[in-house]
N, CA, C, O and CB atoms as a CASP TS submission, in Angstrom:
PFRMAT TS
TARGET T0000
AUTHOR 0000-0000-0000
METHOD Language model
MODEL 1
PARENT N/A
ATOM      1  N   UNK     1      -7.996   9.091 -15.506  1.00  0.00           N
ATOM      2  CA  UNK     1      -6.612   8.872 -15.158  1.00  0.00           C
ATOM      3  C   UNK     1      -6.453   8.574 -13.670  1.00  0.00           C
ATOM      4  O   UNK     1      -5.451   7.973 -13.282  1.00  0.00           O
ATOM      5  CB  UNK     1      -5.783  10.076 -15.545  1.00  0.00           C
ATOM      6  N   UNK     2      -7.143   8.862 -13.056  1.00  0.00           N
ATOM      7  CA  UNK     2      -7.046   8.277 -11.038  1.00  0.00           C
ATOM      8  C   UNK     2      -7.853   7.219 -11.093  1.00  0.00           C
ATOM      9  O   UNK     2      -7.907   6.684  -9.986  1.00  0.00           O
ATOM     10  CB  UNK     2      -7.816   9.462  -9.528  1.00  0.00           C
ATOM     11  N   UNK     3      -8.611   6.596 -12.027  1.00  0.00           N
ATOM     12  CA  UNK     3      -9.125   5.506 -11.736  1.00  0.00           C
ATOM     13  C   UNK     3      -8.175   4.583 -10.947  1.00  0.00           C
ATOM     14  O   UNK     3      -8.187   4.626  -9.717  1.00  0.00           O
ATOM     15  CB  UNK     3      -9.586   4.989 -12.878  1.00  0.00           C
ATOM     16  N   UNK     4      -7.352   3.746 -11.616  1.00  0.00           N
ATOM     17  CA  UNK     4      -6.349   3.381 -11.218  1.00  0.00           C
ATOM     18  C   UNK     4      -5.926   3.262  -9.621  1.00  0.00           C
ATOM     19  O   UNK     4      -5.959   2.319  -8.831  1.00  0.00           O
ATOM     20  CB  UNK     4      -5.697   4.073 -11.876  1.00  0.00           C
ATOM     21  N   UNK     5      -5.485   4.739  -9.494  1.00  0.00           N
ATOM     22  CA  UNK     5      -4.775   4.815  -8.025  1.00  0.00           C
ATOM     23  C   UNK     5      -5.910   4.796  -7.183  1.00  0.00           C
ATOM     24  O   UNK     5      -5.750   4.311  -6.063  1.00  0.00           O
ATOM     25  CB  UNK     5      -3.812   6.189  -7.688  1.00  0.00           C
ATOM     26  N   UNK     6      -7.127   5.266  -7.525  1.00  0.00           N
ATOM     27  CA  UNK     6      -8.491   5.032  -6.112  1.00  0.00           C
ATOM     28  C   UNK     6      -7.935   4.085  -6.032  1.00  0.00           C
ATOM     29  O   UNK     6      -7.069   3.838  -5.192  1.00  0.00           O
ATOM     30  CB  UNK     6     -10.336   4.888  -6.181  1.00  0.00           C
ATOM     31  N   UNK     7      -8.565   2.928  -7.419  1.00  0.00           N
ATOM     32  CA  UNK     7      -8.672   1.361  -6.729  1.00  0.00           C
ATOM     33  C   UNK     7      -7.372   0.867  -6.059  1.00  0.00           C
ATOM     34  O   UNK     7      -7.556   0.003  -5.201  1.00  0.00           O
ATOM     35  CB  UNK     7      -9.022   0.174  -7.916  1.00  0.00           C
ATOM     36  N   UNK     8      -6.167   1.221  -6.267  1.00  0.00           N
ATOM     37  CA  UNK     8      -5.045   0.663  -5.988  1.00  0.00           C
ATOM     38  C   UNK     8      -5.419   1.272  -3.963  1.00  0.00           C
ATOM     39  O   UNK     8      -5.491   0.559  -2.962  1.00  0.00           O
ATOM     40  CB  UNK     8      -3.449   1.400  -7.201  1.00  0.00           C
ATOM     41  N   UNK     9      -5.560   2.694  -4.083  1.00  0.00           N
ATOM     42  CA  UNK     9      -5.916   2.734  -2.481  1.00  0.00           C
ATOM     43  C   UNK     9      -6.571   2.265  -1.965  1.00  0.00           C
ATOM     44  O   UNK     9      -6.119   1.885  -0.885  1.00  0.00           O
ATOM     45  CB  UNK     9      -6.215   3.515  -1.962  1.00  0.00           C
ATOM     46  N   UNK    10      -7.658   1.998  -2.155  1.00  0.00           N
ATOM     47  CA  UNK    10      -9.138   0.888  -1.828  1.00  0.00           C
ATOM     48  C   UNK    10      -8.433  -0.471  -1.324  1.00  0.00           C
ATOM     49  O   UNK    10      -8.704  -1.008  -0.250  1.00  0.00           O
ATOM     50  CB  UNK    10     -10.294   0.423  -3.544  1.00  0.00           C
ATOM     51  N   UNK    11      -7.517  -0.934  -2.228  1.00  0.00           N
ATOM     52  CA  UNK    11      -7.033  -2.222  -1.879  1.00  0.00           C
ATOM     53  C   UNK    11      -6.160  -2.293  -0.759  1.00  0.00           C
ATOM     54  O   UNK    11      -6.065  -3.271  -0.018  1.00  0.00           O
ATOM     55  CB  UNK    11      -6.404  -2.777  -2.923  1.00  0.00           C
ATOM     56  N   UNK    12      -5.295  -0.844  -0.617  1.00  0.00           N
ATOM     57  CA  UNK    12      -4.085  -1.117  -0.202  1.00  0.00           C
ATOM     58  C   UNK    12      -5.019  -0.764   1.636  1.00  0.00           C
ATOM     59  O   UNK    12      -4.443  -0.894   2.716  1.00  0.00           O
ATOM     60  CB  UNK    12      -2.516   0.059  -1.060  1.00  0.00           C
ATOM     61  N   UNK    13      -6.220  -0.409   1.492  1.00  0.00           N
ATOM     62  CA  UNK    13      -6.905   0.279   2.826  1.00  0.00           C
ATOM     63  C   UNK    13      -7.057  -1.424   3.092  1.00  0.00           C
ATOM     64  O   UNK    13      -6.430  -2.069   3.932  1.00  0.00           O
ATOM     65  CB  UNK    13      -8.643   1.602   2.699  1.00  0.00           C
ATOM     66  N   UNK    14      -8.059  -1.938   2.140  1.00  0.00           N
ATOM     67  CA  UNK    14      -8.466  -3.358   2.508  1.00  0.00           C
ATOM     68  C   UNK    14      -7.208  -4.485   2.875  1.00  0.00           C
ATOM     69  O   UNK    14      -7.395  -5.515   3.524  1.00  0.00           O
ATOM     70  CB  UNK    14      -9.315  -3.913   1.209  1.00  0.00           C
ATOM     71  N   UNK    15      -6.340  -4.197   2.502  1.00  0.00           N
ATOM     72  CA  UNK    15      -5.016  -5.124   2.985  1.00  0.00           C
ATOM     73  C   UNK    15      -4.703  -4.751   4.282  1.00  0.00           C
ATOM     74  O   UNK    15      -4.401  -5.635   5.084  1.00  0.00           O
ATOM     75  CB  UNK    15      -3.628  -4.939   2.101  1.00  0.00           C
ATOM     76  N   UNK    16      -4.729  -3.314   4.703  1.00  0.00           N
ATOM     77  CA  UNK    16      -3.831  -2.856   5.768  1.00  0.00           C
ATOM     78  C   UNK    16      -5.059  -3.067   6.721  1.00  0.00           C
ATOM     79  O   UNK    16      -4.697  -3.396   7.851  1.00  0.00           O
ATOM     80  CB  UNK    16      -3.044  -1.221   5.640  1.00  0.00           C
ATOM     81  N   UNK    17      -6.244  -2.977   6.581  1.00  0.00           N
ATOM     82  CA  UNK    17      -7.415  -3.395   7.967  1.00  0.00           C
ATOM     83  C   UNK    17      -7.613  -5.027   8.066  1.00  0.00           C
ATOM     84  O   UNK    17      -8.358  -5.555   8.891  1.00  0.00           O
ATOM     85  CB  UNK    17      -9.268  -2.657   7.636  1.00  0.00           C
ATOM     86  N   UNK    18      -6.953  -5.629   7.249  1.00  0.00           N
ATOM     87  CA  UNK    18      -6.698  -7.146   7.317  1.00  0.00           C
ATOM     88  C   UNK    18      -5.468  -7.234   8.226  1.00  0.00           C
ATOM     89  O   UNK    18      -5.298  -8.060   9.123  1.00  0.00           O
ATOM     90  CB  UNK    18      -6.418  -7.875   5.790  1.00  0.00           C
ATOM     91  N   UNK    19      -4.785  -6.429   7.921  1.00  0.00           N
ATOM     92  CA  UNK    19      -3.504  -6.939   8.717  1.00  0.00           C
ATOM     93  C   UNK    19      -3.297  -6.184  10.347  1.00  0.00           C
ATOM     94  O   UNK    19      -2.577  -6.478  11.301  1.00  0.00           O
ATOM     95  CB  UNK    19      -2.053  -6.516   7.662  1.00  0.00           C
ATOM     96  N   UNK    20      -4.185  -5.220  10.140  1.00  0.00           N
ATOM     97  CA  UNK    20      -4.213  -4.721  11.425  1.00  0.00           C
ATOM     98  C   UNK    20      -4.708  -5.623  12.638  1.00  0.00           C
ATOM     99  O   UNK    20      -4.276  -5.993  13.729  1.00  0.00           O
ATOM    100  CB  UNK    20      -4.991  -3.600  11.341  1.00  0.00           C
ATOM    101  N   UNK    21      -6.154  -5.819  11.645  1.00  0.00           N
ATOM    102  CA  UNK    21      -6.534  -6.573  12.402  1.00  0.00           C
ATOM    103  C   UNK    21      -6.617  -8.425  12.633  1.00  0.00           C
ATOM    104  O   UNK    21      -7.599  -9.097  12.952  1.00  0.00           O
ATOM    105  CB  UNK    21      -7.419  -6.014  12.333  1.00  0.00           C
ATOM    106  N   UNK    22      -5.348  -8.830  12.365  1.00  0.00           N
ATOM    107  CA  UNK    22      -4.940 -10.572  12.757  1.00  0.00           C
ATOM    108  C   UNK    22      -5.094 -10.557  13.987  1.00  0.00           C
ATOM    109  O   UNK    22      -5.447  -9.544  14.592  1.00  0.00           O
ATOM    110  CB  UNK    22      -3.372 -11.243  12.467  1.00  0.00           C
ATOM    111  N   UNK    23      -4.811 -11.869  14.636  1.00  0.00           N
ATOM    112  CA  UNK    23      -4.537 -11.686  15.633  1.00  0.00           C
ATOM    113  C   UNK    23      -3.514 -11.916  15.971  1.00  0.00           C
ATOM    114  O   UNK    23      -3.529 -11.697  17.182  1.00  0.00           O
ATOM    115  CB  UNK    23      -5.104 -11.998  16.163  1.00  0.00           C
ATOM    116  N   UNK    24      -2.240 -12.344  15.592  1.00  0.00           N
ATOM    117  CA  UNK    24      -0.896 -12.334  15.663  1.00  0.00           C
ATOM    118  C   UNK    24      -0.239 -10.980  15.375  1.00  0.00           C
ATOM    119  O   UNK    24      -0.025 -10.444  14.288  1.00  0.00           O
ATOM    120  CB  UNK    24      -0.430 -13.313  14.801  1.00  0.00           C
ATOM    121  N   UNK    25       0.119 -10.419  17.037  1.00  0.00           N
ATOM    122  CA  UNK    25       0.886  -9.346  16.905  1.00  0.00           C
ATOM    123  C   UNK    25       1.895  -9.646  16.755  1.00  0.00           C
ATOM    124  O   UNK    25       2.257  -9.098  15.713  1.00  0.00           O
ATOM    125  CB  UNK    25       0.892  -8.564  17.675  1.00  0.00           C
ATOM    126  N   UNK    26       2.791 -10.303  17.213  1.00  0.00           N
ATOM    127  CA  UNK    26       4.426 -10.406  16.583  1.00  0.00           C
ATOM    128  C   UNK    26       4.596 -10.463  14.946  1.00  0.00           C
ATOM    129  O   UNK    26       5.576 -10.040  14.332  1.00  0.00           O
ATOM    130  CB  UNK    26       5.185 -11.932  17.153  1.00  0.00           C
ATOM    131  N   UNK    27       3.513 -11.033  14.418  1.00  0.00           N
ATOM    132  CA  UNK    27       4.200 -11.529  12.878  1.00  0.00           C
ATOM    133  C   UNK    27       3.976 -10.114  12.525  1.00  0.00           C
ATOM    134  O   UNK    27       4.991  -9.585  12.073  1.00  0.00           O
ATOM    135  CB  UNK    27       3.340 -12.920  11.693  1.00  0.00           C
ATOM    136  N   UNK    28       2.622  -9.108  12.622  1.00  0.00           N
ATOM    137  CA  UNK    28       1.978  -8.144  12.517  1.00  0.00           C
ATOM    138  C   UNK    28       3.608  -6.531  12.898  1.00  0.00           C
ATOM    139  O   UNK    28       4.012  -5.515  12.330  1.00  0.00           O
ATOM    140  CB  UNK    28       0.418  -8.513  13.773  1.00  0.00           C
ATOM    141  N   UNK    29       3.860  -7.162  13.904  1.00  0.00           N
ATOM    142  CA  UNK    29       4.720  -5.805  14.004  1.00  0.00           C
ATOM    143  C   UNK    29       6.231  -6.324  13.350  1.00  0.00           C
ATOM    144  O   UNK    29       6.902  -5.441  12.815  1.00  0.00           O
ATOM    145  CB  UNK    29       4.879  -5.170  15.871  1.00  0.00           C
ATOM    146  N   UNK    30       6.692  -7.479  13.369  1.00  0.00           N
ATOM    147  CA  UNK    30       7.735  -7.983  12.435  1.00  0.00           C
ATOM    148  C   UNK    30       7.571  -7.487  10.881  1.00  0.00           C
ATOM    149  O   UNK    30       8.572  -7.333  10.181  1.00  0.00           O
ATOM    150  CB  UNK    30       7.689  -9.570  12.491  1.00  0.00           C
ATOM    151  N   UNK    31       6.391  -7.272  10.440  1.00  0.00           N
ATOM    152  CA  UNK    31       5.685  -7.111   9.012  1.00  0.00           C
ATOM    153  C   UNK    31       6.133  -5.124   8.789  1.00  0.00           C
ATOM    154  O   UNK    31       6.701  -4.471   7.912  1.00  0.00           O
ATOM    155  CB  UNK    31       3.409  -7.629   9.180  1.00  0.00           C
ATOM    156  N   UNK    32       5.488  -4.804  10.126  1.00  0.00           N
ATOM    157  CA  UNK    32       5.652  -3.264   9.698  1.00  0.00           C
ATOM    158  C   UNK    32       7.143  -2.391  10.272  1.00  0.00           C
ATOM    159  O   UNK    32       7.559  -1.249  10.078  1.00  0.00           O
ATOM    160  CB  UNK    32       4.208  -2.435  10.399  1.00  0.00           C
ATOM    161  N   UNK    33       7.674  -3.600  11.075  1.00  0.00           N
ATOM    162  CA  UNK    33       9.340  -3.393  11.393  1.00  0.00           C
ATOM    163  C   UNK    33       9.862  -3.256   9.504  1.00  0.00           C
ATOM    164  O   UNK    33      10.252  -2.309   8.820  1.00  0.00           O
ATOM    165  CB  UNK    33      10.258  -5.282  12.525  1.00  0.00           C
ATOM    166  N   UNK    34       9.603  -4.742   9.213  1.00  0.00           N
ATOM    167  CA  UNK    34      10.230  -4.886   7.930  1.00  0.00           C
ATOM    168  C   UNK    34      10.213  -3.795   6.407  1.00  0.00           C
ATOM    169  O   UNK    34      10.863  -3.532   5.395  1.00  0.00           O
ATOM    170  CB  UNK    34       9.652  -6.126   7.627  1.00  0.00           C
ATOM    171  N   UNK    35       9.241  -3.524   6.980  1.00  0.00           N
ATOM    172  CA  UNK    35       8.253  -2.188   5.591  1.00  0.00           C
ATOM    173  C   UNK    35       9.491  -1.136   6.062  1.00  0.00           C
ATOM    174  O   UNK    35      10.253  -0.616   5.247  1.00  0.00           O
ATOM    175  CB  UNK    35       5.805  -1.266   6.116  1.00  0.00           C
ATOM    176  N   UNK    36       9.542  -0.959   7.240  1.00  0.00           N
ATOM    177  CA  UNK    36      10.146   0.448   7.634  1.00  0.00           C
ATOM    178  C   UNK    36      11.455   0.466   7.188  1.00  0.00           C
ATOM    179  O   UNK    36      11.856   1.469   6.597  1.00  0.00           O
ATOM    180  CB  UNK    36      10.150   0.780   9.167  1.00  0.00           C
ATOM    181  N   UNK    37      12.368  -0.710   7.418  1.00  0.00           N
ATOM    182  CA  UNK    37      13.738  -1.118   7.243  1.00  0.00           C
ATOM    183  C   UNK    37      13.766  -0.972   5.704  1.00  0.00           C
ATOM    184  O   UNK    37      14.746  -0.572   5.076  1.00  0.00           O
ATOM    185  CB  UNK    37      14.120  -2.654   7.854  1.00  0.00           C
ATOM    186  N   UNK    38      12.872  -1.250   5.297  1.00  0.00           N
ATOM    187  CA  UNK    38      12.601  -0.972   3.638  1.00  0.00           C
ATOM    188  C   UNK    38      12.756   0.237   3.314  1.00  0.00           C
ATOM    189  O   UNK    38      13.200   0.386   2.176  1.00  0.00           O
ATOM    190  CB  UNK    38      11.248  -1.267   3.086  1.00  0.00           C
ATOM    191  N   UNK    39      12.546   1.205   3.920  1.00  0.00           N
ATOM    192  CA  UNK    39      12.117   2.870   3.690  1.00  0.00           C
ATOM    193  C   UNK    39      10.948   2.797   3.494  1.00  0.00           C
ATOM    194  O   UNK    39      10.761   3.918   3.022  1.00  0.00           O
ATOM    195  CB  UNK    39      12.705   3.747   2.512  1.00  0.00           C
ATOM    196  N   UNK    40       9.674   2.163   3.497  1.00  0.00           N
ATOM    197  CA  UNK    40       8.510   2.262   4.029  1.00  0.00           C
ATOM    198  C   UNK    40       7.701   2.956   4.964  1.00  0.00           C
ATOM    199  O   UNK    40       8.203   3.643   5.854  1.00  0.00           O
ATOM    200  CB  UNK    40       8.446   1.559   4.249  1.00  0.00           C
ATOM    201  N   UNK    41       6.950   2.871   4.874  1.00  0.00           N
ATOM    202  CA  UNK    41       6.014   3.379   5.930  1.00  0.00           C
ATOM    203  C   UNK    41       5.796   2.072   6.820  1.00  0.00           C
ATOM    204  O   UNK    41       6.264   0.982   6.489  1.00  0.00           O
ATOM    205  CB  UNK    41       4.531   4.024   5.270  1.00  0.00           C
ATOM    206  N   UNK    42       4.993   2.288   8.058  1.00  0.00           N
ATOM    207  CA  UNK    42       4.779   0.515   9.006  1.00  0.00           C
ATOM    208  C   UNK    42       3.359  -0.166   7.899  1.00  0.00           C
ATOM    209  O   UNK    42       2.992  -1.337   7.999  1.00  0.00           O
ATOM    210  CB  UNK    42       3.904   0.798  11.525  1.00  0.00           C
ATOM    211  N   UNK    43       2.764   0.777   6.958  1.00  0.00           N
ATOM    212  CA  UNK    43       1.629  -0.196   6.693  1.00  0.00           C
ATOM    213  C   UNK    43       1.654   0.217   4.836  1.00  0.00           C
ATOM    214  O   UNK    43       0.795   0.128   3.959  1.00  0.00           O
ATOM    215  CB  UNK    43      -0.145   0.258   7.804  1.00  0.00           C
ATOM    216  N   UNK    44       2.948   0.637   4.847  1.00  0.00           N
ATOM    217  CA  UNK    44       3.240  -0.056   3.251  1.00  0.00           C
ATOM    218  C   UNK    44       2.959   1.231   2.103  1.00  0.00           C
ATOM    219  O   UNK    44       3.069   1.264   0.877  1.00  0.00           O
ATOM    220  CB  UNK    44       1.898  -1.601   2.859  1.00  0.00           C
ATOM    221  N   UNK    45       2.565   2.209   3.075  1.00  0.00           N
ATOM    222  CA  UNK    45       1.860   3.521   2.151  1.00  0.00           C
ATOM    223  C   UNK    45       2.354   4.704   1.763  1.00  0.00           C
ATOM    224  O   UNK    45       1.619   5.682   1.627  1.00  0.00           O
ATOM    225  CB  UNK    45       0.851   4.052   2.700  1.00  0.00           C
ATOM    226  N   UNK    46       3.942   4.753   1.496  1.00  0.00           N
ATOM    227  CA  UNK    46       4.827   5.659   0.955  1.00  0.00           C
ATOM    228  C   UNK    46       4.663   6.414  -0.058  1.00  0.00           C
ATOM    229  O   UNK    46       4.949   7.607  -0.163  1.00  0.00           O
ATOM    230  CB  UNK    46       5.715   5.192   0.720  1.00  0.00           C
ATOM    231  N   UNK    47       3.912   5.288  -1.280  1.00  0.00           N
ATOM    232  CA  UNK    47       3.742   5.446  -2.077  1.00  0.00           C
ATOM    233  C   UNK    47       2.405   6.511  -2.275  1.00  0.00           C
ATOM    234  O   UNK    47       2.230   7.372  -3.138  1.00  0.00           O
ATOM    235  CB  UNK    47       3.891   4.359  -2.439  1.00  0.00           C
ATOM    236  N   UNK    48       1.875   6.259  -1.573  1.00  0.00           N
ATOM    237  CA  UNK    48       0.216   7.086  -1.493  1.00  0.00           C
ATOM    238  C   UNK    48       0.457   8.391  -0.682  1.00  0.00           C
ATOM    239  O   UNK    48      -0.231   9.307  -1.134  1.00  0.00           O
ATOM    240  CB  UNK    48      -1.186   6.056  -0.509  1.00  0.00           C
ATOM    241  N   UNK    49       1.310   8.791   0.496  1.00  0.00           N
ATOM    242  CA  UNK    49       1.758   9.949   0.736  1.00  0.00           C
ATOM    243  C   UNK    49       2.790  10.676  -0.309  1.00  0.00           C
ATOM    244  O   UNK    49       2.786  11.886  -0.533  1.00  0.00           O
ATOM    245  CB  UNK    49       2.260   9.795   1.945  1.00  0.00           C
ATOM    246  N   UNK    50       3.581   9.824  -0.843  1.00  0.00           N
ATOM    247  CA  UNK    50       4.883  10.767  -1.621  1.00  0.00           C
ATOM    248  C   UNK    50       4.289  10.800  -2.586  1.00  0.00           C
ATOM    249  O   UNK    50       4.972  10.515  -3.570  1.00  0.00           O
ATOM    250  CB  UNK    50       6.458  10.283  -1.892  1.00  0.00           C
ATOM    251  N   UNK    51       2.843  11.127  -2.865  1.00  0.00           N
ATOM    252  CA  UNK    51       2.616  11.177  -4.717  1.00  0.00           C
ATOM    253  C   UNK    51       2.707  12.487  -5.167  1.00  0.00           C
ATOM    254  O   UNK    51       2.805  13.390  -4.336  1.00  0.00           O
ATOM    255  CB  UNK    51       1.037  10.654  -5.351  1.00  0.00           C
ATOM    256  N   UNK    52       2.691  12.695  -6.195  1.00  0.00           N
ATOM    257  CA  UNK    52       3.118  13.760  -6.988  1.00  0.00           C
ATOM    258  C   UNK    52       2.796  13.991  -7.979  1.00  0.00           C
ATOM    259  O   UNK    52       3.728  13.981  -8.783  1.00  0.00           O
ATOM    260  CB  UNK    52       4.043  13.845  -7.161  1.00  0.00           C
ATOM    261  N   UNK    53       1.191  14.381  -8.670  1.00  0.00           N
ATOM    262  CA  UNK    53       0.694  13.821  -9.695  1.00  0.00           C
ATOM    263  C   UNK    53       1.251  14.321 -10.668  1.00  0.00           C
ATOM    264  O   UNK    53       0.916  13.620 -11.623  1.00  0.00           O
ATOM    265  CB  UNK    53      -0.506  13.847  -9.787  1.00  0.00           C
ATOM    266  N   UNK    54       2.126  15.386 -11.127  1.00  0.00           N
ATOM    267  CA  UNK    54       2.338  15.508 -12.489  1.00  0.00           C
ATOM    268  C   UNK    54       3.334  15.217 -12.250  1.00  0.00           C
ATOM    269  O   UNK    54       3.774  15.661 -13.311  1.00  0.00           O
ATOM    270  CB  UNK    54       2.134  16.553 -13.285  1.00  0.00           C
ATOM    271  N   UNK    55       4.470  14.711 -11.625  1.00  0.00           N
ATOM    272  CA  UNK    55       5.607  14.316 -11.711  1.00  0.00           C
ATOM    273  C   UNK    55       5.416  12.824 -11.745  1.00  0.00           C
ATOM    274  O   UNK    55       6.255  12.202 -12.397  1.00  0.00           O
ATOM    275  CB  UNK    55       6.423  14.865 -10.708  1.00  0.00           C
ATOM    276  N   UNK    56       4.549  12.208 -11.214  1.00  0.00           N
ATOM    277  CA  UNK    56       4.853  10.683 -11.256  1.00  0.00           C
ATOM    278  C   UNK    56       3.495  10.402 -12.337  1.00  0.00           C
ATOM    279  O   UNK    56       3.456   9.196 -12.580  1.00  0.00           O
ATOM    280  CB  UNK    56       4.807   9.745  -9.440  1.00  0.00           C
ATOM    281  N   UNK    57       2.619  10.996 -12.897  1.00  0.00           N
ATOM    282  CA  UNK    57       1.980  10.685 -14.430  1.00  0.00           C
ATOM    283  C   UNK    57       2.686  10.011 -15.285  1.00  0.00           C
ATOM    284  O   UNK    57       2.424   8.884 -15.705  1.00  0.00           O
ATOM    285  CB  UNK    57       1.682  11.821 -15.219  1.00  0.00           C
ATOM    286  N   UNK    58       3.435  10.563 -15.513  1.00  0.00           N
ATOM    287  CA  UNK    58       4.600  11.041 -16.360  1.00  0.00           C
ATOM    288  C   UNK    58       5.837   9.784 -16.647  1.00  0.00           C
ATOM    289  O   UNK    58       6.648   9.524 -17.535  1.00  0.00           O
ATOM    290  CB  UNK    58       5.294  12.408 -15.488  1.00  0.00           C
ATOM    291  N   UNK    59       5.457   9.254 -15.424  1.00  0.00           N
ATOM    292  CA  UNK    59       6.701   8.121 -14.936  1.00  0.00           C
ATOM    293  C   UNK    59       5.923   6.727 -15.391  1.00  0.00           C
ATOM    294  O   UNK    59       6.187   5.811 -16.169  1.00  0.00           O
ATOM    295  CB  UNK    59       7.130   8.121 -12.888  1.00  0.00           C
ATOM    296  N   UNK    60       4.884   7.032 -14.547  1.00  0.00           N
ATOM    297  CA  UNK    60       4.236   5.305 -14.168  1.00  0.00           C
ATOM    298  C   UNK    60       2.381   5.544 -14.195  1.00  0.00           C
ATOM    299  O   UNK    60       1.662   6.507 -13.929  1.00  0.00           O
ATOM    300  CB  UNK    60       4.895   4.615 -11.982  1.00  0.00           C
ATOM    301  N   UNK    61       2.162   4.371 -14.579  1.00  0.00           N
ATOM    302  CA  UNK    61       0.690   3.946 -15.175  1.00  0.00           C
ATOM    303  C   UNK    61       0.113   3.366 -13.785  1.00  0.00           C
ATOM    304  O   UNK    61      -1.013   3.389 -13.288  1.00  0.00           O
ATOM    305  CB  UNK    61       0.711   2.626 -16.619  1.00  0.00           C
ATOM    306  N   UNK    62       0.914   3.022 -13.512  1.00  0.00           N
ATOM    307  CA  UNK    62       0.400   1.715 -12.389  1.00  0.00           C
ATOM    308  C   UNK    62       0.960   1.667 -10.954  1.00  0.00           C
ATOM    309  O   UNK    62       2.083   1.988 -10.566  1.00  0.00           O
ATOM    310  CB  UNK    62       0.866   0.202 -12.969  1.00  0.00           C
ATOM    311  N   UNK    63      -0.137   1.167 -10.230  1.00  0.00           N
ATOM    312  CA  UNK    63       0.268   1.415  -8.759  1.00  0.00           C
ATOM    313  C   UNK    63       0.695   0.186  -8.029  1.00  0.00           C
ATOM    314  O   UNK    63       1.156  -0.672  -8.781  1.00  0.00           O
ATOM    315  CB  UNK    63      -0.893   2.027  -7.966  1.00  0.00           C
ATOM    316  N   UNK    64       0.661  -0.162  -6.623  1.00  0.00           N
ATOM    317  CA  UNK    64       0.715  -1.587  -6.065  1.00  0.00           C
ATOM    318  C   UNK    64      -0.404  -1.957  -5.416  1.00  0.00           C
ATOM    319  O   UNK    64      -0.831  -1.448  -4.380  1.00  0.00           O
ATOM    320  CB  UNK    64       1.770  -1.812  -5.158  1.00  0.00           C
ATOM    321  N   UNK    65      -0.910  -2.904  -6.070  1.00  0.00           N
ATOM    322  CA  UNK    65      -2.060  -3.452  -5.780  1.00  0.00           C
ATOM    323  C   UNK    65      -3.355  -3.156  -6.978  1.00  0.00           C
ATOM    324  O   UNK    65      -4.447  -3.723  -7.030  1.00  0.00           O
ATOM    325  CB  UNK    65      -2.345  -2.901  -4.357  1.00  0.00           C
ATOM    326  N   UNK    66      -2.826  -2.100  -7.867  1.00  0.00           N
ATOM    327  CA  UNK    66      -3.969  -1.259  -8.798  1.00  0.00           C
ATOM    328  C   UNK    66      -4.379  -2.563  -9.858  1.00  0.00           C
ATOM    329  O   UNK    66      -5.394  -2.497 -10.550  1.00  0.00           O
ATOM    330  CB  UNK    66      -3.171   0.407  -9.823  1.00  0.00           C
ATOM    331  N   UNK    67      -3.542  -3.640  -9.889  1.00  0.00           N
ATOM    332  CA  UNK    67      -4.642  -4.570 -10.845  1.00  0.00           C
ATOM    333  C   UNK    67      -5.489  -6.086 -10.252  1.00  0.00           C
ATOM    334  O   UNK    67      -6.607  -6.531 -10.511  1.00  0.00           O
ATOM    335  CB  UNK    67      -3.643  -5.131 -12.222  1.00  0.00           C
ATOM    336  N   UNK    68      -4.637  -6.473  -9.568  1.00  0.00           N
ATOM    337  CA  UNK    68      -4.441  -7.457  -8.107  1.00  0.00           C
ATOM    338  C   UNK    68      -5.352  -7.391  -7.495  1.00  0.00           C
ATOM    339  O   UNK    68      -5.409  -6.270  -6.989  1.00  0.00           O
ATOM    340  CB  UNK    68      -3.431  -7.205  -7.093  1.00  0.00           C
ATOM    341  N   UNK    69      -6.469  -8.221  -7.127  1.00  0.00           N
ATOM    342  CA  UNK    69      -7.448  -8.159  -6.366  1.00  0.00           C
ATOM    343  C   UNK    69      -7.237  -8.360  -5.269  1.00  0.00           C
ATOM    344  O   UNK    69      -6.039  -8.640  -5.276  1.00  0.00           O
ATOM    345  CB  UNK    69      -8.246  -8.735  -6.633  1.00  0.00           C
ATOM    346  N   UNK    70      -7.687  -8.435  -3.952  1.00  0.00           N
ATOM    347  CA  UNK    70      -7.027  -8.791  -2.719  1.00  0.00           C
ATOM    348  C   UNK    70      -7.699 -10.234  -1.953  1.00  0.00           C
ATOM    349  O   UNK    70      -8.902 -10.382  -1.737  1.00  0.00           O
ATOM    350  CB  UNK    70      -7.167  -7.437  -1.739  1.00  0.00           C
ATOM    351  N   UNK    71      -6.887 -10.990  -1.694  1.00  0.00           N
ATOM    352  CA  UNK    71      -7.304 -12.408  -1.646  1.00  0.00           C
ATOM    353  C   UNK    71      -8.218 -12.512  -0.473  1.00  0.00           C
ATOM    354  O   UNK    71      -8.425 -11.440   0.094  1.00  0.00           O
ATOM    355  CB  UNK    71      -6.080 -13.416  -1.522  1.00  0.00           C
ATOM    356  N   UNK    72      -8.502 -13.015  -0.239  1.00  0.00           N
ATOM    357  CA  UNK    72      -9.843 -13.079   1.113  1.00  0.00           C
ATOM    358  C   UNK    72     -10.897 -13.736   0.812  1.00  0.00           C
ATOM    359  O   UNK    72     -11.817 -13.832   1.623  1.00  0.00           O
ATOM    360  CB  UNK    72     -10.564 -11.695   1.570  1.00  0.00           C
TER
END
């Protein structure tokens, strides 16, 4: 049953050390301005701090990024 969310974290690590590291800081801090204005976190990971495993089991199967490979 965490299969799932590893890989979904795995990805969401491999997205966020891609984006850390661009070299365009403006688009880069425009990106984690925008996440925040969202109720986000700056690198998209709300979801991976606010978990709650028997409360969100229960809810949802699936994470962001958990089937989605990451383009590169």
């Amino acid at each position: 049953m965490r299969i799932p969310r590893a890989h979904a974290v795995q990805r969401q690590s491999l997205a966020n050390s891609r984006l850390v590291h661009a070299g365009d800081w403006e688009r880069r801090r425009e990106q984690f301005r925008a996440r925040e204005r969202g109720g986000d976190t700056p690198l998209g990971m709300s979801w991976i701090y606010g978990y709650e495993p028997e409360a969100e089991w229960a809810v949802r199967r699936e994470y962001p990024l958990s089937a989605a490979p990451v383009a590169g």
